[in-house]
C-alpha positions in Angstrom: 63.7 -9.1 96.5 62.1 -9.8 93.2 63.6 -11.7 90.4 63.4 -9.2 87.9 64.9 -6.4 91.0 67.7 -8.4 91.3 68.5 -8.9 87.8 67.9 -5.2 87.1 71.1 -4.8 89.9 73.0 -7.1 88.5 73.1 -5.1 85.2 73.3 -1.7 87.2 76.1 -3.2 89.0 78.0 -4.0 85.5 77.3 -0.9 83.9 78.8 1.0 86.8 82.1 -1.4 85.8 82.0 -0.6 82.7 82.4 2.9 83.0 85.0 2.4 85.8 86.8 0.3 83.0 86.6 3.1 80.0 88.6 5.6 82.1 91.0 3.4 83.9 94.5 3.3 82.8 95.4 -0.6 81.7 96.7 -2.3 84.8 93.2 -0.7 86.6 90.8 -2.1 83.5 92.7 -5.1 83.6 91.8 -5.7 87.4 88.1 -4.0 86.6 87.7 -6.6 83.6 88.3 -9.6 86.3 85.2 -8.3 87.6 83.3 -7.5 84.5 83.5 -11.3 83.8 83.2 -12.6 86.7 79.8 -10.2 87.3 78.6 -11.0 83.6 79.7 -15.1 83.9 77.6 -15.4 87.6 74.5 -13.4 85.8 74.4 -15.8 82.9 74.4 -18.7 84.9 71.8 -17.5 86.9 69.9 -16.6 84.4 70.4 -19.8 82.0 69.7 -22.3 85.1 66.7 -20.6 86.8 65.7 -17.4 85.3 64.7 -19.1 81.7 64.1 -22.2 82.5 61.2 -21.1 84.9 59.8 -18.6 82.0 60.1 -21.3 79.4 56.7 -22.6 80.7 55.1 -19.0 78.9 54.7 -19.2 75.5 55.0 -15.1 74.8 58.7 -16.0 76.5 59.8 -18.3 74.6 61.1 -16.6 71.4 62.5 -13.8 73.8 64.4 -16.4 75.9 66.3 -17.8 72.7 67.5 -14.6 71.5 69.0 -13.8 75.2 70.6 -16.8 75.0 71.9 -16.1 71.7 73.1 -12.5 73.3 74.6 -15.0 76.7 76.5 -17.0 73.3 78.2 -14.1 71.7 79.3 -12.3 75.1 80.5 -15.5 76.9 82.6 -15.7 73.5 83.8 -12.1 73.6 84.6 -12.4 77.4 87.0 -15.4 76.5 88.5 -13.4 73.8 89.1 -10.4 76.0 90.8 -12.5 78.7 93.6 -13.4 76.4 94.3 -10.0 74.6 97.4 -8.2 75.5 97.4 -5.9 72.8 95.6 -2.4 74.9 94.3 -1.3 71.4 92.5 -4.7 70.5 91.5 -4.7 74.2 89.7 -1.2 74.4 87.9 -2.1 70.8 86.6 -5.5 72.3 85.3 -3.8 75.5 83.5 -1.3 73.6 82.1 -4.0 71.5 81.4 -6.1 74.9 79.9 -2.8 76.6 77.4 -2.6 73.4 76.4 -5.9 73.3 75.7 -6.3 77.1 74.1 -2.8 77.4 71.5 -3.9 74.4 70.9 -6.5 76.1 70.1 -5.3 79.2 67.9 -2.5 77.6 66.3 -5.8 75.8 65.1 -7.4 79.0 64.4 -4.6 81.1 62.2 -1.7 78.7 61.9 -4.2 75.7 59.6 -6.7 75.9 60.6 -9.0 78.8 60.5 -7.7 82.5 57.1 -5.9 81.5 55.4 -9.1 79.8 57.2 -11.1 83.0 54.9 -8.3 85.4 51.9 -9.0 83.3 52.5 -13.2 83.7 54.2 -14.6 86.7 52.8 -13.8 90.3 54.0 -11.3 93.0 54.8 -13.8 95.1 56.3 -15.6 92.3 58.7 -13.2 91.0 60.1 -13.5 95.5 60.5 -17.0 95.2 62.8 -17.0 92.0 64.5 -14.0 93.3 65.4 -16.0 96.7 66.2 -18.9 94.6 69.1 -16.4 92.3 70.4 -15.1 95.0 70.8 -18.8 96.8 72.3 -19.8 93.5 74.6 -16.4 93.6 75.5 -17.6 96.9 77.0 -21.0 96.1 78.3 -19.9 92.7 80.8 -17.3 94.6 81.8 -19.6 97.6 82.8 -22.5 94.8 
């Protein structure tokens, strides 16, 4: 699978969470927001250690690549503040901020400007080399 297929899952695989999550009573969307982070924290790292780092080398990438990392910033901070609200109230109003955030952000990469100008740049054969190398990194990530 392609790099930009298997982060396009990824993101279809959270959103599908997230919507678990906004009609689950709290000890459910407690349990579904274990997985929301977990999900969100393995796609970050993937994305930070291989994903950008092999784009970095296009110029047209570059300014994109520091506002996702901005976007990884303020959700990796969000996620932390989630994980230690008890209040439901507080809770709910942080996913939905979380859920807006991440959603923009996967509209950003996907029908913005970066998976098409990623087609146009980086080779067929590529785009299956990184995707083997996320899904290796996946791999070890969940078996740590």
């Amino acid at each position: 699978m392609d790099a930009l297929e298997l982060l396009k899952q990824d993101h279809a695989r959270v959103k599908k969470l997230f919507d678990k999550a906004e009609s689950a009573d709290d000890r459910e969307q407690k349990r579904i927001f274990s997985q929301i982070k977990s999900e969100l924290e393995m796609h970050a790292h993937i994305e930070e250690n291989i994903f950008y780092p092999a784009m970095q080398r296009y110029d047209e990438l570059k300014e994109m690549i520091v506002e996702s990392l901005k976007e990884h910033n303020n959700m990796k901070t969000l996620l932390q503040k989630m994980a230690s609200l008890s209040d439901r109230e507080d809770f709910e109003d942080k996913l939905e901020e979380l859920i807006d955030n991440v959603e923009h952000h996967a509209e950003d990469e996907e029908e913005g400007k970066m998976f098409p100008k990623v087609r146009e740049l980086v080779s067929v054969n590529e785009l299956q080399k990184l995707g083997a190398q996320l899904q290796a990194a996946k791999g070890q990530r969940k078996a740590s």
